[in-house]
C-alpha positions in Angstrom: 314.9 9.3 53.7 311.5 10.3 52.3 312.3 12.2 49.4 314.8 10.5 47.0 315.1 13.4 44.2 312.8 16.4 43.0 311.2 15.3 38.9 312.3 18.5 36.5 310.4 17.9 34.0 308.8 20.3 31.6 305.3 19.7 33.1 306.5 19.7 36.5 308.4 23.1 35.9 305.0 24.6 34.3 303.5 23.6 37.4 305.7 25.1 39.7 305.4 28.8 38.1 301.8 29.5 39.4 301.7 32.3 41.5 299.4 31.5 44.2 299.4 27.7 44.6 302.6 26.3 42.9 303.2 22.6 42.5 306.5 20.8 42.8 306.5 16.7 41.9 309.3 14.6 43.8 310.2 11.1 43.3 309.6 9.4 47.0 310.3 6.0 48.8 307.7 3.5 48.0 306.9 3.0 51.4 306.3 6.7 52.2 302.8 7.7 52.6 301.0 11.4 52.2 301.7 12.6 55.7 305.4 11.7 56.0 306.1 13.4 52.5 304.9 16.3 53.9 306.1 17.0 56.9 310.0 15.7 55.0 309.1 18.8 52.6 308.0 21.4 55.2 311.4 20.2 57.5 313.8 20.2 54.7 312.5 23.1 52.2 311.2 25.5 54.9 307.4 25.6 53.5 304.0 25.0 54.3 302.2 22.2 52.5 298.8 22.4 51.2 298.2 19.1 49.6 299.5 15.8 48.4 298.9 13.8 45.6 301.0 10.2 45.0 301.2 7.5 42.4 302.8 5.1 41.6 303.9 5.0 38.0 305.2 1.9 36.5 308.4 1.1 34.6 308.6 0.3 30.8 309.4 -2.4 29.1 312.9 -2.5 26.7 313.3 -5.2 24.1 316.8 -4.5 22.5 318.3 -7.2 19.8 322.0 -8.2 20.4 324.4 -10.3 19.0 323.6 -13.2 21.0 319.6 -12.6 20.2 316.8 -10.4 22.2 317.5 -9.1 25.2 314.6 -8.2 27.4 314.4 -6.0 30.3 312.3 -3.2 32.3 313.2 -0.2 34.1 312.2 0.2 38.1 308.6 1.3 39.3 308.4 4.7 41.0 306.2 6.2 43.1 305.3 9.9 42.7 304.5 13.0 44.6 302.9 16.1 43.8 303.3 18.8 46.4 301.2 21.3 46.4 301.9 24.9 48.7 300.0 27.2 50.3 299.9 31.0 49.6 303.4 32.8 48.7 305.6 29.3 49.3 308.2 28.5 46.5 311.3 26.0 46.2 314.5 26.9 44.4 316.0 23.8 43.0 318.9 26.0 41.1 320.2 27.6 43.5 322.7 24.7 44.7 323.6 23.7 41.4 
């Protein structure tokens, strides 16, 4: 599996409201490349892809104090990918919810 959860952020919902090209980002296998991610969001989604754009984006660092003194930890690395669609091509995220 390609495509491990669709990113809902603000940004990425301002993105997705353009009329003519909208832009969807989705958090993706590490291992995936541009062409797999594609053709995973044209089988699943029912679209056509215009462009791709990955990267990887890396996790932060937490330093918390305990009881028993600092605890130190970071959160995963991610990679990224912003879809891109062509003319008149839009994804639903709500509707399953």
């Amino acid at each position: 599996m390609i495509l491990v959860r669709p990113l809902l952020t603000e940004k990425s919902t301002k993105g997705s409201e353009h009329k003519k090209h909208p832009v969807f980002s989705f958090e993706v296998n590490m291992d995936a490349n541009k062409l797999d991610i594609a053709e995973e969001v044209e089988s699943i989604y029912g679209v056509k892809v215009e462009e791709v754009r990955t990267m990887v984006a890396r996790g932060k660092k937490h330093t918390r104090q305990t009881k028993k003194g600092v605890s130190r930890g970071k959160s995963p690395n991610y990679k990224k990918a912003i879809v891109k669609l062509k003319d008149g091509g839009t994804i639903d995220f709500y509707t399953n919810v």
